[in-house]
N, C-alpha and C positions, 0 to 999 in steps of 0.2 A: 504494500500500500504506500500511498504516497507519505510527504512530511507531516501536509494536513492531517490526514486522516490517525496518525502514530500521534502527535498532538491533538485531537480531540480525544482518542481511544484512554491517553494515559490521562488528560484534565476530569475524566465523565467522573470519579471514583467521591474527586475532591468537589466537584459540583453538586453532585448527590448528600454527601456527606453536609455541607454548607444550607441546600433545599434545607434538610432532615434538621437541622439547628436552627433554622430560620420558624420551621416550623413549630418545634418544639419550644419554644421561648416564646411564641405568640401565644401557645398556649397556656405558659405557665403565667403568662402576665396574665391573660384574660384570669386566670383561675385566682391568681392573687386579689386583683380587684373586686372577684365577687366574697371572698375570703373576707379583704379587707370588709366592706358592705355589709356582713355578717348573714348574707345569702347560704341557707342550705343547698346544698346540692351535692350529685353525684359525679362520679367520672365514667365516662366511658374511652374507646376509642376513640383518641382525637374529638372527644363529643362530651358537653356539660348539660348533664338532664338534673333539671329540677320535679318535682314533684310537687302537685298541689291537688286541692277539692275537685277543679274542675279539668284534670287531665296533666297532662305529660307534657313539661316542655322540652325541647334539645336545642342546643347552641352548639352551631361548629364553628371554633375559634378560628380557624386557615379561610375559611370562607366567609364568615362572620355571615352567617344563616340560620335564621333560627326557625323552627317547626312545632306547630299544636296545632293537635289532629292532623285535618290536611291541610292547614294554610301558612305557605313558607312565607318568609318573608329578611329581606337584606334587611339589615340593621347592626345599630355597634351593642355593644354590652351593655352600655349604659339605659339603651332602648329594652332590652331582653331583660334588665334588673328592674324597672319599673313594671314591665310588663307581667312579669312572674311575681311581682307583692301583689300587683291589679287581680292577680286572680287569688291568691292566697288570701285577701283580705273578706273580695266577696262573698 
């Protein structure tokens, strides 16, 4: 193979590796924030479910998408923490 191709093959390992901390640190900030906020929740895969009276929520921190029932919706944390007292309250 070419020069290019032997430099992208050996950069792909450190790239991934970089993805894979990028991601991971998005998710431990989101996770701190709801920590900090004194927000219950769970963890899952890459995924923060709360639990409440009226259903399930999930937050996925890399896409910052959150899910109840069937209605997704983009939003930041800060939207998904108001959101999830909104129901915990009612």
């Amino acid at each position: 193979m070419g020069d290019m191709g032997d430099y992208w093959r050996d950069l792909k390992p450190e790239l991934k590796e970089r993805k894979r901390k990028a991601r991971d640190g998005a998710h431990e900030g989101i996770k701190s924030f709801f920590m900090k906020n004194g927000i219950e929740f769970e963890e899952g895969n890459n995924t923060i479910i709360f639990r409440t009276p009226h259903g399930t929520v999930a937050y996925y921190p890399p896409s910052q998408r959150m899910q109840h029932k069937n209605k997704w919706k983009d939003c930041s944390p800060t939207y998904c923490m108001n959101y999830v007292n909104k129901l915990r309250t009612q």
